[in-house]
N, C-alpha and C positions, 0 to 999 in steps of 0.2 A: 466541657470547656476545651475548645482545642486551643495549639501553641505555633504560631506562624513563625518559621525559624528568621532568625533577622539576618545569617550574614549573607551574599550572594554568590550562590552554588556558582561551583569551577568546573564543569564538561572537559570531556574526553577527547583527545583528537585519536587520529588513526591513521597513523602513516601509510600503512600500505591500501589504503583508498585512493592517494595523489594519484593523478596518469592513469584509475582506472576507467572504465566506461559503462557508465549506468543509464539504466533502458525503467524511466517508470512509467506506466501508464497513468491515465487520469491525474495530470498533471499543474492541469493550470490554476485549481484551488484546490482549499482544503487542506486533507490532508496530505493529498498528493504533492499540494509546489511546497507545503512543508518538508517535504522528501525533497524533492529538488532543491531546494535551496542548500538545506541541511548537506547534501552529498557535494554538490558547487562548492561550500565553504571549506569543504575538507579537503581539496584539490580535485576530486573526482571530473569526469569530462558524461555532462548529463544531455541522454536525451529524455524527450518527454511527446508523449501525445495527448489529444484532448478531443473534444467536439468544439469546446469553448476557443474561439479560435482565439478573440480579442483578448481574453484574460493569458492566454497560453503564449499568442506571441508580446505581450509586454512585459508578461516573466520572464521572455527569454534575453527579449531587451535589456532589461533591469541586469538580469544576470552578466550577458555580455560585456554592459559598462562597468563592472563590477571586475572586471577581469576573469570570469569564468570562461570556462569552455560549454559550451549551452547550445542546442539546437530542438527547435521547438517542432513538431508535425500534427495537421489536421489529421486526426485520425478516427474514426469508430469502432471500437473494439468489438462490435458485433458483426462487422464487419473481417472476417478472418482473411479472406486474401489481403486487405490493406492493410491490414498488422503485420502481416510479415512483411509487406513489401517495406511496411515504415522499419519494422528490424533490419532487414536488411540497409539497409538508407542507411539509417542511425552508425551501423556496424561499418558500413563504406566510410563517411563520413568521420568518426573519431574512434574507429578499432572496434577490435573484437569484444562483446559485451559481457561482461565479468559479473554484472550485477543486475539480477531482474526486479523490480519490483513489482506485482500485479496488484495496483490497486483500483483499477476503477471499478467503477458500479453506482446503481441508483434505488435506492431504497425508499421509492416511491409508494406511498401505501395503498394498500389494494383489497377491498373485502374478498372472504371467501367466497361470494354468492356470484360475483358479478367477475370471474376468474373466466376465461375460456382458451384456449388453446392456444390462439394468437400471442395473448398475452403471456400465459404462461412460458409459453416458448422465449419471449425477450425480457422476462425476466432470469432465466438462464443464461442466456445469450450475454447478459450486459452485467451479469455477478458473480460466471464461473468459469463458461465455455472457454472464454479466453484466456483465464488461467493454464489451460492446458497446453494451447495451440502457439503461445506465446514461450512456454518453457520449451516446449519441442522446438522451435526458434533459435534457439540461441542454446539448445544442447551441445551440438558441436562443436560449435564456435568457443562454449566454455574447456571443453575435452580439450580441445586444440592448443591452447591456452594456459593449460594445467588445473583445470577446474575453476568452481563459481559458486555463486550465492544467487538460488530461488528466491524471493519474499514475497508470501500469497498473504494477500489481507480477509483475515474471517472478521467475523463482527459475535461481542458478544450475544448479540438479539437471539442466536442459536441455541443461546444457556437462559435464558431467561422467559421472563413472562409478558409479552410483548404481543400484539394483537396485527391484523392487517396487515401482514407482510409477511405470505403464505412461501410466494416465488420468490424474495429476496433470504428468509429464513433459511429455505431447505437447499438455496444454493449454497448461503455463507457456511451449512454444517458439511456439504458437498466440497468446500475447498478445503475442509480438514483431513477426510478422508481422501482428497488428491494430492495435497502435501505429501503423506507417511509411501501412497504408492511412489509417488514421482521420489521423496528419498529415496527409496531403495531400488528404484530404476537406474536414477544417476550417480549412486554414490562411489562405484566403482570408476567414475569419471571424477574423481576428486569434485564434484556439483553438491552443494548441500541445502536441503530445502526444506524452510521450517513456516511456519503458519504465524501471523502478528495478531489478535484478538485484541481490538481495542473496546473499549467501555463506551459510556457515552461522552465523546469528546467533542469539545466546545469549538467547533468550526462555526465560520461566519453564515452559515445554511442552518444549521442545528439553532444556534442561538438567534437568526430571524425567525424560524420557521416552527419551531419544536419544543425551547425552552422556555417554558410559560412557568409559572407560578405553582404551578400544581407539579410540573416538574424539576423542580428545584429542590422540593420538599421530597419527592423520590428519590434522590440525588445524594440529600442525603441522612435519608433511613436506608440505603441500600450500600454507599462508601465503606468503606473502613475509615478512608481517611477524610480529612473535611474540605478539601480542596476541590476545585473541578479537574479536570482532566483535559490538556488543551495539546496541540494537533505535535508542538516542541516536545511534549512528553515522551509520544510514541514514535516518532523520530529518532530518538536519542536510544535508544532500544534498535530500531533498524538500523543505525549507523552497524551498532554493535556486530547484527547479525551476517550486515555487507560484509564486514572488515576480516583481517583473516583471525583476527583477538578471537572468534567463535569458529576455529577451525576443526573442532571435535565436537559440533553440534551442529543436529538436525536430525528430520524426523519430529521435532517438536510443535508444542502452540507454547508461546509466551502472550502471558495476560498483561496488558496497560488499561487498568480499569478503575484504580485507586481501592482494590477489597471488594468491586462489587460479588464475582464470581466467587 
């Protein structure tokens, strides 16, 4: 029997986010414009790239009328010269980038049989490579600055038993071990960089595409808790890890999974 709390949860703000300038990729859904938006409402000055152009510039709209500071860029993160050039843009545009978020990626499933080089290669390319070439980006810019906040998104599919998703697996276990190097790359830049492991969370793609009946019932024999897990959860967590409230942390993974791991 579980117990739905009745009164409704009071969130954190974080002053020293106002004025600053946040860089997320894979932006225009998900859990990405969850990250945008979420950073927007706390005075942050957000850029965002996407491939989704339509969904990325009516976020940025939406944001705009809203009073944010918001600037949206076509971008392809497999694409590494155009990521930089969008960082740099973004960093012209509304300041030096104090906040990374690396979240895109596609988790497209894929058997092991029918795997060949091509592929394999963009699935690195589009769940890790740009974790790297994007921090080095905006390293100095952070140093410059007085230091920053990394946020690399792993996935828990890394720790579990999950099938068909050979390339998007061994890259998300690949951003763990790039987080702890790049911590201790940048930490003498005042740069802290920690890993976010989300569970299975209830994006509008997951619940068209993936949450069926059969897995609902995985969901939960696998929880601790009896809730789902949806995209505001692990937001509220990253706010945390931008802000300077986690100024003596990094090197880490923090789990938003509701007990699965």
């Amino acid at each position: 029997m579980s117990v739905r709390p009745t009164a409704q949860p009071v969130f954190a703000t974080y002053p020293s986010l106002r004025g600053r300038t946040a860089f997320v990729s894979g932006g225009a859904s998900g859990l990405g414009a969850e990250f945008v938006a979420q950073l927007a409402a706390q005075g942050a000055r957000v850029a965002f790239i996407d491939i989704d152009v339509d969904r990325g510039k009516a976020l940025e709209r939406a944001l705009l009328d809203e009073g944010a500071e918001a600037l949206f860029l076509d971008c392809d993160v497999r694409d590494v010269p155009a990521l930089q050039s969008a960082i740099a843009r973004s960093a012209e545009q509304l300041g030096p980038i104090r906040v990374l978020v690396n979240n895109a990626a596609n988790d497209h499933r894929d058997r092991v049989a029918e795997m060949d080089t091509s592929l394999w290669d963009d699935r690195i390319a589009v769940n890790v490579r740009h974790h790297f070439f994007a921090a080095q980006a905006v390293a100095e810019m952070m140093r410059d600055s007085g230091g920053g906040s990394i946020i690399n998104l792993g996935s828990i599919s890394a720790h579990i038993d999950l099938m068909d998703l050979p390339g998007y697996i061994t890259a998300k276990a690949g951003v763990e071990g790039l987080t702890r190097t790049l911590a201790r790359e940048y930490g003498p830049w005042y740069i802290r960089v920690n890993c976010i492991i989300p569970g299975w969370i209830m994006t509008d793609k997951q619940l068209t595409e993936w949450v069926t009946p059969e897995a609902e019932e995985s969901i939960k024999r696998n929880q601790c808790l009896p809730d789902k897990v949806y995209p505001d959860d692990v937001a509220r967590l990253l706010l945390w890890l931008a802000a300077d409230d986690s100024r003596a942390c990094t090197a880490q993974r923090w789990i938003v999974d509701g007990g699965w791991m």
